[in-house]
C-alpha positions as CSV (number, residue, x, y, z in Angstrom):
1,X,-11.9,19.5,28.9
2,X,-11.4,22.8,27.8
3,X,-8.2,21.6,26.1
4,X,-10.4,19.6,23.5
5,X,-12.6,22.3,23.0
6,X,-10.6,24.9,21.8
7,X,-8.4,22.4,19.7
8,X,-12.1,21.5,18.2
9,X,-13.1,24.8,17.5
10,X,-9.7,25.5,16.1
11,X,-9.8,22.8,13.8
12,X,-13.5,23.5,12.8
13,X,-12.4,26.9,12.3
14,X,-9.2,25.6,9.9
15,X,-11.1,22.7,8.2
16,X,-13.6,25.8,7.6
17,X,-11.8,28.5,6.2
18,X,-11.5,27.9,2.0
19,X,-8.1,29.2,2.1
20,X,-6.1,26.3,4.5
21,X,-2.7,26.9,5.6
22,X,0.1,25.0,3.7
23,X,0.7,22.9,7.2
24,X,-2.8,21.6,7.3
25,X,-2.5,20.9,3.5
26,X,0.9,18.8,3.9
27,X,-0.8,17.1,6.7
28,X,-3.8,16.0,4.7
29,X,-1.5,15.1,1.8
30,X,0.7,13.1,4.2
31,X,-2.4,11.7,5.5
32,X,-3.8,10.2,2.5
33,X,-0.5,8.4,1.7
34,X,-0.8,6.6,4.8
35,X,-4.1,5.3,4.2
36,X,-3.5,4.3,0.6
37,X,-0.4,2.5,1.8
38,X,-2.1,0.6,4.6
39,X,-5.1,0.2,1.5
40,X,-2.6,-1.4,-0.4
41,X,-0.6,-3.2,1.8
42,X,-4.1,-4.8,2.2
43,X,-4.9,-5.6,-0.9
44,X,-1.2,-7.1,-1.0
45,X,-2.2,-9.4,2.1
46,X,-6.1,-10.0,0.5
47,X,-4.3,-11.3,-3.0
48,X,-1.7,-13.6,-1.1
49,X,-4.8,-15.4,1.3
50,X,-6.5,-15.7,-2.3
51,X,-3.8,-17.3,-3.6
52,X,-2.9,-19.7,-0.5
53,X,-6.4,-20.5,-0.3
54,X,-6.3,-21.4,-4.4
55,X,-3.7,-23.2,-3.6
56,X,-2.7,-23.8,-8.0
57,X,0.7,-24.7,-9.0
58,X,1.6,-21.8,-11.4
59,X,-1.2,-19.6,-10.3
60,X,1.4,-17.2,-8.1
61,X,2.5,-14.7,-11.2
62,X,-1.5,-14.1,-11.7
63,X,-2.0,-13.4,-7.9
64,X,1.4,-11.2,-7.6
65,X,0.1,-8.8,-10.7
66,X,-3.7,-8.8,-9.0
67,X,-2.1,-7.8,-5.8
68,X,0.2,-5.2,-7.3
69,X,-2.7,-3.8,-10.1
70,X,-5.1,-3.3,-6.9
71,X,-2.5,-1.8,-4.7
72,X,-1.6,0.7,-7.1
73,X,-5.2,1.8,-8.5
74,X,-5.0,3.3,-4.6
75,X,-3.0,6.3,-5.0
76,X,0.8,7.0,-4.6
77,X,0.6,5.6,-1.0
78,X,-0.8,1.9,-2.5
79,X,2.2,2.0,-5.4
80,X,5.0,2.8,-2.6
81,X,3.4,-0.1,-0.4
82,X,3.4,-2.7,-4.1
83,X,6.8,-1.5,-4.6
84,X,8.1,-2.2,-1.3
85,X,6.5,-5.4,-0.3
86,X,7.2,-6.9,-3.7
87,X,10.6,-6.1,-3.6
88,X,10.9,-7.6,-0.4
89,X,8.9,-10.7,-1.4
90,X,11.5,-11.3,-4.3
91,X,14.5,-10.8,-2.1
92,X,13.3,-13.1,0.2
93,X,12.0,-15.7,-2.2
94,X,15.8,-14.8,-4.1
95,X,18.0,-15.3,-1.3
96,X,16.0,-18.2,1.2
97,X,13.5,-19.6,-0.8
98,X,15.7,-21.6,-3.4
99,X,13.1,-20.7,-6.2
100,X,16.0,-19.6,-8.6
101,X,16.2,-16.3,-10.3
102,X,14.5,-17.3,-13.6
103,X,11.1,-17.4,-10.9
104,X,12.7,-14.3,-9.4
105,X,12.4,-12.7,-13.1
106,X,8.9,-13.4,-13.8
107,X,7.8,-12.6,-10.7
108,X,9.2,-9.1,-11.6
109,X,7.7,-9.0,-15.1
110,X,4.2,-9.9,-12.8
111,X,4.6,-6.9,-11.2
C-alpha cells in the first residue's frame, strides 16, 4: 500500500511540474504511438467488416484507401499500423491469394 502511494505522489508531483524530465516526455511520446497504432489498426479492421459486410465486386480498392486515409489522419502511430498491415495484406493476397499482381498494383495505388 504504501508502494502505490508514493509512486502516486511521484507521478502527481512529475505530471505537475511544467518543466517534465526528457524520460517522462519519451514515455508519453512512445505512448501516443501506441494508441494511434492500435487507433488505426482499428480503423484497418472497421474498413475490412465494412467491406465484407458490402460484400460489392470491385468495391475493395475503395475500402483499402478508406481504411488507410482513416488510419493515417491518427498520427504517426496510425500511418506505421496502414503501412504495415497493408503491406502484409498485399504480400499475402501476392503470394497465396492467386489475385495476380496487376490487383496487387492497384491495391498499392489505393493506398
Amino acid at each position: 500500500m504504501r508502494l502505490w502511494v508514493c509512486i502516486t505522489l511521484l507521478s502527481i508531483v512529475l505530471c505537475a511540474s511544467a518543466d517534465r524530465p526528457r524520460i517522462v516526455e519519451s514515455m508519453s511520446r512512445a505512448g501516443r504511438f501506441v494508441w494511434d497504432a492500435a487507433g488505426g489498426a482499428r480503423d484497418m479492421f472497421r474498413a475490412y467488416k465494412d467491406m465484407r459486410e458490402a460484400n460489392y465486386k470491385g468495391a475493395d480498392k475503395y475500402f483499402h484507401a478508406r481504411g488507410n486515409y482513416d488510419a493515417a489522419r491518427r498520427g504517426p502511430g496510425g500511418a506505421w499500423a496502414a503501412r504495415v498491415i497493408s503491406d502484409a495484406r498485399e504480400n499475402w493476397q501476392s503470394g497465396v491469394s492467386g489475385r495476380g499482381h496487376e490487383d496487387t498494383r492497384a491495391d498499392q495505388e489505393a493506398n
